[in-house]
PAGUPA-971628 format. One record per residue (C-alpha): x, y, z. Coordinates in steps of 0.05 Angstrom, whole numbers, plus 5000, padded with zeros to 4 digits. Layout:
BEGIN
XYZ
...
END
This chain:
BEGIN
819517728617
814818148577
808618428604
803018048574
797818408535
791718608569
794918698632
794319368654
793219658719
786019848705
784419158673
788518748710
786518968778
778518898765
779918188740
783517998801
777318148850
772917858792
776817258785
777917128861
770317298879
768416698834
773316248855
772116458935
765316328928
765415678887
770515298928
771815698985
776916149017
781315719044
781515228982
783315738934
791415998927
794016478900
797216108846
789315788830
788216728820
793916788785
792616288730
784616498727
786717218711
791716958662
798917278699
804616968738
802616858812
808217458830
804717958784
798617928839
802118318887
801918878846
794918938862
794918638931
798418498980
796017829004
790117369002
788217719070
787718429039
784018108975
778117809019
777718379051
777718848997
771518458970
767418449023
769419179045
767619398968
760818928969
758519349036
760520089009
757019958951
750919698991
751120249038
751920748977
745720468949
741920469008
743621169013
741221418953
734820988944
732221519001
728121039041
723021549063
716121519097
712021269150
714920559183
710020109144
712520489076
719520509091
719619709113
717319639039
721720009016
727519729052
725718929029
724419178965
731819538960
736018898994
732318378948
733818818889
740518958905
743018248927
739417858878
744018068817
750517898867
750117188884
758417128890
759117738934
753417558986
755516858998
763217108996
760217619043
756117209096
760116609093
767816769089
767317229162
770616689195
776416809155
777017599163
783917809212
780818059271
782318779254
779118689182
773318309218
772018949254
771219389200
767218939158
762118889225
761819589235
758819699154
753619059172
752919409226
750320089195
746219689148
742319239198
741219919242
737920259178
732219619188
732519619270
730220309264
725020209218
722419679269
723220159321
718620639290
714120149270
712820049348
712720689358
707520839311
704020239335
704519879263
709419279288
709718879350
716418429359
718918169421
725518479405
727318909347
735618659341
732917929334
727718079288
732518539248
738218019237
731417489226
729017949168
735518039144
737417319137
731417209105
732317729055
738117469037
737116799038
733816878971
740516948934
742416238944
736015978907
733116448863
734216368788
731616888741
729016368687
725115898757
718615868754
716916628783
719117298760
722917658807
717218198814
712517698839
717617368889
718418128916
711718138922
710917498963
717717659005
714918349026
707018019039
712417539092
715518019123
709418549136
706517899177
712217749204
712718459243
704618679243
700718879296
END
């Protein structure tokens, strides 16, 4: 059979995480085949395995890819300061960067359950680094006598879900602009950790 057109390596393989982000987070790991892929991206159900190697390796590739490019961008927005700056800094950077990725945060919170244990492990250990970036903030912020919080892991993984929270129900033509809901997220969580 002749290779249909368009399907290249470096087209083919982008639309195949495209294609199975959308369907993932619209109906669901375990409701979507292969087959369901295959005929989104517009290639025989074998041709996927040129570009993985099983429905396994594709969740995993998305949600390892969504949490380097969130730790990447963390990394570069150079979250500086005192605790009370860099707190700002750190809402404003998660609303900013989840907001635009509605597919890959719910793929990314919700579809866990359905990581192998090995690819659940490395998945945890980038949350991990991400939710320690905020517990230290905290941690500062009590040590610079700007926050109080009974305990900073709890109120990390609090802030976090939150933060993220916001993705599920925030449209861009709703009734606020998204600089104003920044606004009012970061006004929530400087009470939620002050003095």
């Amino acid at each position: 059979m002749a290779r249909k057109q368009g399907s290249h390596s470096d087209i083919t393989g982008p639309k195949v995480h495209d294609c199975a982000l959308r369907l993932i987070a619209r109906h669901g790991y375990a409701a979507v085949s292969m087959r369901q892929i295959a005929a989104e991206v517009g290639v025989q159900a074998g041709a996927l395995y040129n570009y993985t190697s099983d429905k396994q390796s594709l969740l995993f590739d998305l949600m390892q890819s969504h949490m380097a490019d969130l730790l990447n961008a963390l990394k570069a927005a150079r979250i500086e300061g005192d605790a009370l700056t860099r707190l700002e800094a750190f809402t404003r950077f998660h609303i900013r960067f989840h907001l635009p990725r509605p597919d890959q945060v719910f793929v990314s919170y919700m579809e866990l359950r359905n990581l192998s244990p090995e690819n659940f492990a490395a998945v945890e250990a980038m949350r991990r680094t991400y939710e320690d970036a905020l517990e230290c903030i905290l941690r500062d912020g009590e040590a610079e006598g700007v926050f109080a919080v009974p305990d900073t892991r709890v109120a990390t993984m609090a802030l976090i879900a939150l933060l993220t929270g916001l993705s599920h129900w925030y449209r861009e033509d709703g009734r606020l602009a998204m600089d104003v809901i920044e606004t009012i997220y970061w006004d929530l969580v400087r009470k939620s950790v002050a003095v």
